[in-house]
C-alpha positions as CSV (number, residue, x, y, z in Angstrom):
1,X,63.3,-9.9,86.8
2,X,60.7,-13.0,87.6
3,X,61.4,-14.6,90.6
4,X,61.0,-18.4,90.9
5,X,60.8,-20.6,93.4
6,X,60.8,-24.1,93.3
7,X,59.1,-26.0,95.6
8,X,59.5,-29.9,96.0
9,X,57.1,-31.8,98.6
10,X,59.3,-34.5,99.7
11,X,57.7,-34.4,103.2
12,X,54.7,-35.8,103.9
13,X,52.0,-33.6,104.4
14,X,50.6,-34.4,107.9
15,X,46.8,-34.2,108.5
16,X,46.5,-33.2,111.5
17,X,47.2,-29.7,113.6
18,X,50.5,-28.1,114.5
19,X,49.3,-27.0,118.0
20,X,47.5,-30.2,118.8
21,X,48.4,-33.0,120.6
22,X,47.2,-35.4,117.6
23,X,49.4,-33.5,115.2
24,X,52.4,-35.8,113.7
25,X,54.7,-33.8,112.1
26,X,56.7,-35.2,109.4
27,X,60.2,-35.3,110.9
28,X,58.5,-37.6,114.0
29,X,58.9,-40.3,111.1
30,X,62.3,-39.2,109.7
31,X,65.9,-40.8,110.7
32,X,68.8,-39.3,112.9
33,X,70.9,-37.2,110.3
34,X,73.5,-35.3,111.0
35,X,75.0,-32.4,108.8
36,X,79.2,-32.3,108.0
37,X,80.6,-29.4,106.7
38,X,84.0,-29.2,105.6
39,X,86.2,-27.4,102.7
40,X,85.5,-28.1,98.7
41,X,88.3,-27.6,96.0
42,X,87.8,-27.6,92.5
43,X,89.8,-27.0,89.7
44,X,89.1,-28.4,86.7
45,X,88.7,-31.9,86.4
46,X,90.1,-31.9,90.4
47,X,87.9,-32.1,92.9
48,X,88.4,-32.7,96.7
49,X,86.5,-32.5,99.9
50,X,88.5,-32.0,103.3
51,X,88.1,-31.3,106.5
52,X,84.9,-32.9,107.2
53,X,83.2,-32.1,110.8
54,X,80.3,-33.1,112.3
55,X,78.4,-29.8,113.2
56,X,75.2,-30.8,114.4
57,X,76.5,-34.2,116.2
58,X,73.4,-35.5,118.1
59,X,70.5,-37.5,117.9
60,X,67.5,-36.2,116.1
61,X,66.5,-34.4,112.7
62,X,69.0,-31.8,111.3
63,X,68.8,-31.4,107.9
64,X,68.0,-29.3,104.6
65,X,71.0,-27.1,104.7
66,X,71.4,-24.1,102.6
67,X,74.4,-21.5,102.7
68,X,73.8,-18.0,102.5
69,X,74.5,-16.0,99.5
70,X,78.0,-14.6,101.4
71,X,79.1,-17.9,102.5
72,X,79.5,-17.3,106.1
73,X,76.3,-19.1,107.5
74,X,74.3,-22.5,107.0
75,X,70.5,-22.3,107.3
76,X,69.2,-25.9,108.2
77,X,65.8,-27.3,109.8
78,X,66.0,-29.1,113.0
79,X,63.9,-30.6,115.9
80,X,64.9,-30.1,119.3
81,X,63.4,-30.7,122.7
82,X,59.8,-31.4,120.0
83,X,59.3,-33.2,117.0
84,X,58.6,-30.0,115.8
85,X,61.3,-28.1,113.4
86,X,62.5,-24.9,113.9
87,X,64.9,-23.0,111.7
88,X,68.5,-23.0,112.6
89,X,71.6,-20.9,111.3
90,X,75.7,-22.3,112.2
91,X,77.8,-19.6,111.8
92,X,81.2,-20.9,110.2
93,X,83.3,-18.7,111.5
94,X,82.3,-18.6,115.1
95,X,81.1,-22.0,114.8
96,X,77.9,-21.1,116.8
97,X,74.9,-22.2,116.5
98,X,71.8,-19.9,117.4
99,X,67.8,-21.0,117.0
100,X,66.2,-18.7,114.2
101,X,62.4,-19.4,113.9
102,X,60.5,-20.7,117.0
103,X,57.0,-21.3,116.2
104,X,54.7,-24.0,116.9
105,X,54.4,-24.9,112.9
106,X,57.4,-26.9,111.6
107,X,59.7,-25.1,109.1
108,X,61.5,-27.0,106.4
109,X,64.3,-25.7,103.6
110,X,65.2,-22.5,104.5
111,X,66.6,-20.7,101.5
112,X,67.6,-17.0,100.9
113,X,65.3,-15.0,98.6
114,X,66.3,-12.7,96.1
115,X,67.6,-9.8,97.8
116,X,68.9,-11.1,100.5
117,X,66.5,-9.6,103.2
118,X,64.3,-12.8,103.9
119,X,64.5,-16.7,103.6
120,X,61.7,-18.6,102.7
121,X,60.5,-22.1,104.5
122,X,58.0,-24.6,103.7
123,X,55.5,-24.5,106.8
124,X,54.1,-27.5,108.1
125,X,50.8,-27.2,110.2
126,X,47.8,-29.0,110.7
127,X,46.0,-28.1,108.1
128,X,48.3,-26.6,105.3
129,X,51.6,-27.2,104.0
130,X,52.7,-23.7,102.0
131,X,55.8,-21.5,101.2
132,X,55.9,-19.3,103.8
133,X,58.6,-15.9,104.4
134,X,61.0,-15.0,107.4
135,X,63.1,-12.1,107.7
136,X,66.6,-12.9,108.7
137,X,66.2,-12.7,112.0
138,X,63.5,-14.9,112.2
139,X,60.7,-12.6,112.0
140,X,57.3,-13.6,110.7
141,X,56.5,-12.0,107.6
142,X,53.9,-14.5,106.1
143,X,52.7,-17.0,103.5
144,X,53.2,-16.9,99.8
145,X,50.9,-18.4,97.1
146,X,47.9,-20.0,99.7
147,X,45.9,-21.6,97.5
148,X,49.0,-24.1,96.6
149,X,49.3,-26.7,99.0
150,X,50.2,-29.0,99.6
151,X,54.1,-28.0,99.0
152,X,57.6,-28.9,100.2
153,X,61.2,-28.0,99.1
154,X,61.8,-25.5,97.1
155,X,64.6,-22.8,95.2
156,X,64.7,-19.2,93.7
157,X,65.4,-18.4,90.1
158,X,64.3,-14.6,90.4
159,X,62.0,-12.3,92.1
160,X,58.6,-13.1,90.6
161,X,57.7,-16.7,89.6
162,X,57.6,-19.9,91.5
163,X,57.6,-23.1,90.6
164,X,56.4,-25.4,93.0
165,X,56.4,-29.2,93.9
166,X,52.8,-30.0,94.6
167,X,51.8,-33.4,96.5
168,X,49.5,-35.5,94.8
169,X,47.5,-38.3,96.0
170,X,46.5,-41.8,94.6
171,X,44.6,-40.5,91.9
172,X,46.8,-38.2,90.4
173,X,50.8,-37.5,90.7
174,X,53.4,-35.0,92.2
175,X,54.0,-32.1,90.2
176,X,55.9,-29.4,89.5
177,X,53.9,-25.6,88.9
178,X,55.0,-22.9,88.0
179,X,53.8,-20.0,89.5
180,X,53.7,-16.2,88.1
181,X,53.9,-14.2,91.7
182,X,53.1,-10.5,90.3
183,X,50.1,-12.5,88.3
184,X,49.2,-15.3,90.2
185,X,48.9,-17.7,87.7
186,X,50.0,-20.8,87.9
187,X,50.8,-24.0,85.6
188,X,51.5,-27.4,85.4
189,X,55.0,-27.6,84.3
190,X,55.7,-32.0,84.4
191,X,54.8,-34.9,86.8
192,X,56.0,-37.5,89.0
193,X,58.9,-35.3,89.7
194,X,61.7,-36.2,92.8
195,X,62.2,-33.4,95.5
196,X,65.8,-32.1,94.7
197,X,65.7,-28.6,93.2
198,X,67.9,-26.2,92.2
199,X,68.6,-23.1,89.9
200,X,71.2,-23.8,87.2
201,X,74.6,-21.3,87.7
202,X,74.4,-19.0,85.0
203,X,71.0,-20.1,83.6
204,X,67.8,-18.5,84.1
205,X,66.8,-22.3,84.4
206,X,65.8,-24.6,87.2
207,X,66.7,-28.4,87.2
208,X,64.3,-31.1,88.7
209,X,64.5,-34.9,88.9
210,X,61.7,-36.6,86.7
211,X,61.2,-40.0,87.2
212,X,59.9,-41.7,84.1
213,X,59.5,-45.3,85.5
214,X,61.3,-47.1,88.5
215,X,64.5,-47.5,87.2
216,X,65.1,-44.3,84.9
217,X,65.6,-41.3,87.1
218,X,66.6,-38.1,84.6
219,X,67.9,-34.6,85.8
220,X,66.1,-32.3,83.3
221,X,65.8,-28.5,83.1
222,X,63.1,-25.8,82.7
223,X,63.9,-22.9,81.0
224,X,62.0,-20.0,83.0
225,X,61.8,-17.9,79.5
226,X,60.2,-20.3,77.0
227,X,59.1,-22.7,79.5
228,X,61.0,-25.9,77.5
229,X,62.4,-28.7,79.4
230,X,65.5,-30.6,78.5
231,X,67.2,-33.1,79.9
232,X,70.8,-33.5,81.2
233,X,71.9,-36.7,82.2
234,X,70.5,-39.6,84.4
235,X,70.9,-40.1,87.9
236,X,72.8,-42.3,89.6
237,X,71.1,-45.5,90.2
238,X,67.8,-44.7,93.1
239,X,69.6,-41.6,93.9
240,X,67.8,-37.8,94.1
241,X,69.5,-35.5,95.8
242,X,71.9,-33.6,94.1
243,X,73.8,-30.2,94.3
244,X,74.9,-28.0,91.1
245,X,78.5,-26.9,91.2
246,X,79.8,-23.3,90.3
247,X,81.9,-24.8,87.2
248,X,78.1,-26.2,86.3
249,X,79.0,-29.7,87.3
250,X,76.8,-31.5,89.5
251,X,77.4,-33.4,92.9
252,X,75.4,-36.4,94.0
253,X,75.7,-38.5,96.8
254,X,75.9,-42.6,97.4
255,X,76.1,-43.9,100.4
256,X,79.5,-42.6,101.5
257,X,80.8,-41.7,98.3
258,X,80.5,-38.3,96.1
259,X,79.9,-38.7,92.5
260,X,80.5,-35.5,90.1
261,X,79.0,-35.1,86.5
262,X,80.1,-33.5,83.7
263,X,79.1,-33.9,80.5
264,X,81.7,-37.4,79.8
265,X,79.3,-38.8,82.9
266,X,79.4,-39.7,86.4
267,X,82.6,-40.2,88.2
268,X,83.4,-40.8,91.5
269,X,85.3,-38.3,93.4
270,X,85.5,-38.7,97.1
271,X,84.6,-41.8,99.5
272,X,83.8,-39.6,103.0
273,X,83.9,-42.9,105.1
274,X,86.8,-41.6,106.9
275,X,85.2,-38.7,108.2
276,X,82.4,-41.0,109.4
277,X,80.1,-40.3,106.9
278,X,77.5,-42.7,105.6
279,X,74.2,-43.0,103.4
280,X,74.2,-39.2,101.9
281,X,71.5,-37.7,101.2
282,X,71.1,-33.7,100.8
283,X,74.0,-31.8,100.0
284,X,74.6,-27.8,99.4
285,X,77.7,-25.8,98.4
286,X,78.5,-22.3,98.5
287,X,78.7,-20.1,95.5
288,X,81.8,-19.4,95.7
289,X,82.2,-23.4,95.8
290,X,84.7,-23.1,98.7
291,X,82.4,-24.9,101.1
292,X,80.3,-27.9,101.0
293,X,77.8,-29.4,103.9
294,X,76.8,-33.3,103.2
295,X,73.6,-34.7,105.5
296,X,74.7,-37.9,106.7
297,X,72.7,-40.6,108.6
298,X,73.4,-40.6,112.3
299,X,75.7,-43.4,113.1
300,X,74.7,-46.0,115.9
């Protein structure tokens, strides 16, 4: 099987070191989100979110959540006492909370690899911003693809390609590469591309956001066989972030509000005001679809 990953560079990549004291990292910049995670049905055209609570609740940067494959854990990037961002896992059914990386890089979108024995960050240092590897418990076990950088969010389709979000700069664009890991090689698969990835259910297929011009956002997809793109629908209107459902619907956020497509279009489905949620961003649900955790901003 090929593995890909999918890497988006949403963050900014900072220029200067992660030890230093003139090092910025990017959430230093970023707003107060919190992260709510509450209970998801859906059965055919029915869909409702319940139980909504705040599990992060404070000041600061939490954000970038990602279940694990069994359901019983949310992965999510945070900065503590330092601007820094460490990995952190909440435990659903304890509802604990325990630090997983603690390094003096920051570590953004922590997703499970294939397999199930590691989880894969995007590592922000000084001088490099590239996909990096954890075991479970945290444990160093290095960077992937070096020579890529500088990257940012990113998703699995199997166990040996990648395809990457790479920053560009004001003379050329963001793209997305695709990257062969048993090979190395690596290709230019489209440009001026948003930062919410994904791997389609039951597709060997990854979706991306391309944005053609200022007002026309599309969701399109990648075939990881014959490398073809298609596209799927349009966004909602300056909206990225979006989350694939098991039923192979898809989820997007606006404001307080969740919007779900299928292929009749977008239709609103929830309005999470009540549970004091506002201006969504990044969203993730379990694969089971049981479980859904919306980022929120942090209220005054």
């Amino acid at each position: 099987m090929k593995t890909i990953v999918i890497l988006l560079l949403a963050l900014t990549l900072a220029a200067c070191g992660s030890d230093s004291s003139d090092y910025t990292p990017t959430a230093a910049s970023s707003p107060s989100t919190d992260i709510f995670l509450g209970d998801l049905t859906l059965e055919g055209d029915r869909l409702e979110v319940g139980g909504l609570v705040n599990v992060t609740d404070r000041d600061g940067y939490d954000n970038q959540p990602y279940f694990t494959p069994d359901g019983a854990a949310l992965l999510y990037a945070s900065a503590r006492d330092t601007l820094q961002t460490d990995i952190y896992r909440y435990d659903l059914a304890r509802g604990a909370t325990t630090q997983v990386t603690n390094t003096t890089a920051s570590e953004y979108s922590p997703t499970v690899m294939p397999g199930g024995t590691q989880f894969s960050t995007i590592r922000e240092e000084r001088s490099r911003q590239q996909l990096w590897r954890y075991g479970m418990d945290g444990s160093d076990a290095g960077g992937l693809l070096d020579a890529v950088q500088p990257v940012g969010y990113h998703a699995w389709g199997d166990e040996t390609t990648v395809a990457m979000f790479v920053l560009g700069d004001s003379l050329k664009p963001n793209t997305l590469q695709v990257a062969d890991l048993e090979s190395g090689e690596v290709s230019i698969a489209a440009e001026n591309i948003g930062r919410s990835l994904h791997r389609i259910p039951g597709r060997h297929a990854i979706s991306f956001v391309h944005k053609v011009s200022e007002n026309e956002w599309l969701i399109k997809a990648i075939d990881l066989d014959a490398g073809s793109i298609s596209t799927i629908a349009a966004t909602i209107a300056g909206r990225e972030d979006y989350v694939w459902l098991p039923d192979g619907s898809i989820l997007m956020g606006d404001d307080a509000t969740l919007h779900r497509w299928s292929r009749e279009g977008w239709e609103m489905v929830a309005d999470l005001s009540e549970f004091g949620v506002r201006g969504i961003t990044r969203l993730a649900v379990t694969s089971s679809g049981d479980r859904i955790a919306v980022v929120g901003q942090r209220g005054e």
